[in-house]
C-alpha positions as CSV (number, residue, x, y, z in Angstrom):
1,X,32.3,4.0,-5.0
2,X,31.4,1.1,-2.7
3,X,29.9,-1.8,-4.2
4,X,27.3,-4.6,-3.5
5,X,26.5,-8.2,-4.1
6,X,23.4,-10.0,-4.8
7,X,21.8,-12.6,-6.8
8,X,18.9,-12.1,-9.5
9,X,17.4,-15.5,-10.7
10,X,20.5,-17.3,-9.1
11,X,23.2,-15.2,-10.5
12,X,25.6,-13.3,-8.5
13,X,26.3,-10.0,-9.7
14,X,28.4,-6.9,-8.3
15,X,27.7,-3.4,-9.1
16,X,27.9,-0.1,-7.9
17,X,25.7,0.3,-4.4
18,X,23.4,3.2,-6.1
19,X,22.5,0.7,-9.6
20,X,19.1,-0.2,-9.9
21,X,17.9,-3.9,-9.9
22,X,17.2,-3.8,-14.1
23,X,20.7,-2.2,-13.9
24,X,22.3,-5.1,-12.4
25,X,19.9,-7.4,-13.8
26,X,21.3,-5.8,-18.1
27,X,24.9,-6.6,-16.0
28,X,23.7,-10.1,-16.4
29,X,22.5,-10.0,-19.4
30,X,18.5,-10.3,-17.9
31,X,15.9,-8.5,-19.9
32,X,13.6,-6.9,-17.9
33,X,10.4,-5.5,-20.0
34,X,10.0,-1.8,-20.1
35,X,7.6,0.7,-21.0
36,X,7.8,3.8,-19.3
37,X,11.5,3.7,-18.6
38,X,14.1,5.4,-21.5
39,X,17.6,5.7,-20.8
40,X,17.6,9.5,-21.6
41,X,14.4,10.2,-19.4
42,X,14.3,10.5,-14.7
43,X,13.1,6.5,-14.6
44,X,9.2,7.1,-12.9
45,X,7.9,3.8,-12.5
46,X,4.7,4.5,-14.0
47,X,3.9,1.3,-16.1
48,X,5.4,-1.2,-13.7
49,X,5.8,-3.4,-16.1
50,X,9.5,-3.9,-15.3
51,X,7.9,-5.5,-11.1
52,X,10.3,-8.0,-9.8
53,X,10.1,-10.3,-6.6
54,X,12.6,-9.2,-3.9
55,X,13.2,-11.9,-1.5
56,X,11.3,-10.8,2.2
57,X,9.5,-7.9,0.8
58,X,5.7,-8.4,0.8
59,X,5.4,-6.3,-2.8
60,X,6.5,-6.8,-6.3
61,X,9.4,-3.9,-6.4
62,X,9.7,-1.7,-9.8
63,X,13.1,-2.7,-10.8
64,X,14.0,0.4,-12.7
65,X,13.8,2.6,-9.4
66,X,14.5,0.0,-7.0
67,X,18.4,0.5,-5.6
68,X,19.9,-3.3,-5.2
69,X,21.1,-4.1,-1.6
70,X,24.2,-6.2,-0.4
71,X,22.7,-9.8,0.0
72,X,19.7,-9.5,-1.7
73,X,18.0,-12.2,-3.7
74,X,16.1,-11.2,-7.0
75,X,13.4,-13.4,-9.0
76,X,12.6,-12.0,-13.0
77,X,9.9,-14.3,-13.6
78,X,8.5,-15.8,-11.2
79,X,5.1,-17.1,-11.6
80,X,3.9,-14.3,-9.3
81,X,6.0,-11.5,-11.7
82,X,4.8,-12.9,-15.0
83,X,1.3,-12.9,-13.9
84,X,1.4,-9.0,-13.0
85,X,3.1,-7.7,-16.1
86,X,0.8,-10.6,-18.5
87,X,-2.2,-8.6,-16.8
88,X,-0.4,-5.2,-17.4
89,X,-0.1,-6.1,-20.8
90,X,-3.6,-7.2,-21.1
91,X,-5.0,-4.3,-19.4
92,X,-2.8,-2.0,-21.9
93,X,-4.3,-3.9,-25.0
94,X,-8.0,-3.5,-23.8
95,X,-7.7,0.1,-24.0
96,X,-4.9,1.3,-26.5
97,X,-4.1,0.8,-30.1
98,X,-0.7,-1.0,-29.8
99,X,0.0,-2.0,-33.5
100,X,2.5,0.5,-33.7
101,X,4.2,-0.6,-30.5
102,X,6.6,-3.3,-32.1
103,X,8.3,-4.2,-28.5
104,X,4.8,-4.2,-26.4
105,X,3.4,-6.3,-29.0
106,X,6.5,-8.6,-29.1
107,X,5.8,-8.8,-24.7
108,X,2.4,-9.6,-25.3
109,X,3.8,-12.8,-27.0
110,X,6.2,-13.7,-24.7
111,X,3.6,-13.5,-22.0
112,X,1.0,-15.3,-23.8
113,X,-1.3,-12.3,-22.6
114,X,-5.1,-13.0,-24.1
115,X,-6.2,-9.8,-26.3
116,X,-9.6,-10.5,-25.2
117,X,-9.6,-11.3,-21.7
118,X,-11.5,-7.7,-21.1
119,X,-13.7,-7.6,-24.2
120,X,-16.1,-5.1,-22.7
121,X,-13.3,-2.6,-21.4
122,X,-13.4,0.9,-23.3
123,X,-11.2,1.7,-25.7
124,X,-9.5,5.2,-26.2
125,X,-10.4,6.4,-29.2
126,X,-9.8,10.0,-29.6
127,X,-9.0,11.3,-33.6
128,X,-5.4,12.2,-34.3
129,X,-4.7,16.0,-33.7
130,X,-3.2,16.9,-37.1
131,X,-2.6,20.6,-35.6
132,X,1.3,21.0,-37.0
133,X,3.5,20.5,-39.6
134,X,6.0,18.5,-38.3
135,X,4.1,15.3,-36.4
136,X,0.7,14.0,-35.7
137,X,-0.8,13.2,-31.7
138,X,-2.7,9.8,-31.6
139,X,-3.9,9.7,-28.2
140,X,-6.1,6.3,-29.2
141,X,-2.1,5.0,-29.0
142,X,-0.9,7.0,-26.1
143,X,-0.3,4.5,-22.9
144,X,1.0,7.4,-21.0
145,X,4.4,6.6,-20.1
146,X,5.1,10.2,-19.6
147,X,8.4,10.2,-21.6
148,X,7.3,12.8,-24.3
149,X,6.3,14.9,-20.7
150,X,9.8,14.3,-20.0
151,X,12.2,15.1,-22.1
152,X,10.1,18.2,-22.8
153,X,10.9,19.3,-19.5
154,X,14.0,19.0,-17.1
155,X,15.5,15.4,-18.9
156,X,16.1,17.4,-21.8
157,X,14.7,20.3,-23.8
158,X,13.2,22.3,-21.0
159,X,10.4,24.0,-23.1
160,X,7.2,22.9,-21.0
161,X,5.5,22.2,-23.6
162,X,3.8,19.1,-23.3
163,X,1.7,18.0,-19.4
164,X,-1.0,15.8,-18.6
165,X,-5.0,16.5,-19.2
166,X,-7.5,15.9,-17.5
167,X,-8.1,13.1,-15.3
168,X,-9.0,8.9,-14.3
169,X,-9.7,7.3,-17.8
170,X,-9.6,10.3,-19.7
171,X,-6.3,11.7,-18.9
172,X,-4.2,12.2,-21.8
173,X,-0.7,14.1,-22.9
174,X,-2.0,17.8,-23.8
175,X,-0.7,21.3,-24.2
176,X,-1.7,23.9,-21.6
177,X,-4.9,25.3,-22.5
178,X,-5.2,22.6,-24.6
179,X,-3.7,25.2,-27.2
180,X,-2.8,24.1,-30.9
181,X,0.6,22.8,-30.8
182,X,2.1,25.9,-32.9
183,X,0.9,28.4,-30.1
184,X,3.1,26.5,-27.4
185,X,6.7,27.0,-26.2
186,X,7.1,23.7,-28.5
187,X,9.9,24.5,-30.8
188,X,9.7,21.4,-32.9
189,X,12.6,19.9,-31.8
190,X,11.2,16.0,-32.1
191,X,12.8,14.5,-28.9
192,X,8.9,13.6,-28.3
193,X,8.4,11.9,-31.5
194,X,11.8,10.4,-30.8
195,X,11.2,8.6,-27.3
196,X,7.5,7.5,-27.7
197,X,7.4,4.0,-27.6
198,X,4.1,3.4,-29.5
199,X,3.5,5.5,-32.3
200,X,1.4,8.1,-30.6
201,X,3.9,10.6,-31.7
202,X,4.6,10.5,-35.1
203,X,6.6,12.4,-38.1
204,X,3.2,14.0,-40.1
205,X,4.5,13.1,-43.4
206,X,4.6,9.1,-42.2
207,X,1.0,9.6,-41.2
208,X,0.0,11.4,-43.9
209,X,1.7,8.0,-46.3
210,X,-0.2,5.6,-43.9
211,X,-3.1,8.0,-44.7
212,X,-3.0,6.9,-48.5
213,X,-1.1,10.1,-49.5
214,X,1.4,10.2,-52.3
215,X,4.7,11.9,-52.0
216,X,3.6,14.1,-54.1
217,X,0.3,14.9,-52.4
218,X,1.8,15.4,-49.2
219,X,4.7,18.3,-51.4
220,X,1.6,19.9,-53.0
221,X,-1.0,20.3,-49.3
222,X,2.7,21.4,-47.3
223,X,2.8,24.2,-49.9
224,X,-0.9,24.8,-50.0
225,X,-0.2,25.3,-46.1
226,X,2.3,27.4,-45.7
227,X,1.0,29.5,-48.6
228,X,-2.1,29.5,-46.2
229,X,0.2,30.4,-43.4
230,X,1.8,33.3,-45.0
231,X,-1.5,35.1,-45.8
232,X,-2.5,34.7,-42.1
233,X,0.6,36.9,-41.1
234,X,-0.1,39.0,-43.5
């Protein structure tokens, strides 16, 4: 495989002619901040958090799509790059519930993004849809990286369970129909749960803890349920 050689904040690296700039830049040792992109999901470049300036090119460039070039010269944070992503970030925080998102809320620092630069933006605030046993969907956390979309489709388990809903502000992860998550082709299989970066997707019985429920509360309703669901099939 032919390679290629190019510089990324004043570094020269080599790698494979296919890699993508945040490919070369890890090479490096160069974090680039990421939301949408997961190693085990078809990099999008929804979130473009991960923008970087390419010398000559009159855009920032979404380094985990953008192929690296022989000669080409690469700035990570540049003033023009750390503005776009501290605005991102900014932008994200008006309008989601980010606690549970331990590496956005760790870029938020390093960006010195200001919580309350849009104070009068609306916030998502849809209730949790506690329609399963196995895990709870938040969409008040739910940035929309599209990885749960994902890896319930062609990157992994290829049940279709999970699309977008609905459109502009509104759009959200859903189920076809909007159907209750046990009358899907979801099989349960957690890879959603497993790849969400923010907590929208989350084990039930973690919820139901941060809920105030004992361990023994949460034995006593999942038999109470299924005691439930046994009659129904009656």
């Amino acid at each position: 495989m032919s390679e290629v050689t190019l510089t990324i904040d004043g570094q020269s690296v080599t790698v494979a002619e296919h890699a993508t700039i945040l490919q070369a830049a890890g090479a490096l040792g160069i974090d680039i901040p990421t939301i949408c992109y997961h190693e085990a999901c078809t990099a999008n470049a929804i979130c473009r958090l991960c923008v970087v300036e390419v010398e000559k090119q009159r855009l920032l460039q979404p380094a985990c799509v953008t192929q690296v070039r022989d000669g080409m010269v690469v700035q990570t944070r540049s003033e023009r790059v750390e503005r776009s992503r501290r605005t991102i970030l900014e932008m994200l925080d008006s309008a989601v519930d980010l606690r549970d998102a331990p590496d956005i809320q760790a870029q938020l620092v390093d960006y010195n993004a200001q919580p309350d630069r849009f104070p009068d933006a609306e916030r998502r605030a849809p209730a949790p849809i506690d329609d399963n046993p196995m895990y709870i969907r938040d969409y008040a956390k739910c940035v929309l990286c599209w990885r749960c979309v994902q890896v319930c489709a062609e990157d992994a388990q290829y049940t279709f369970a999970l699309s977008f809903d609905k459109r502009g502000f509104e759009t959200q992860i859903g189920t076809f129909f909007d159907l209750p998550m046990p009358e899907t082709t979801c099989v349960f299989c957690g890879q959603c749960v497993g790849v969400c970066p923010t907590g929208a997707l989350k084990p039930r019985r973690e919820w139901l803890l941060e809920q105030g429920k004992t361990p023994d509360e949460i034995m006593e309703l999942t038999r109470a349920e299924r005691r439930k669901s046994r009659r129904a099939k009656q």
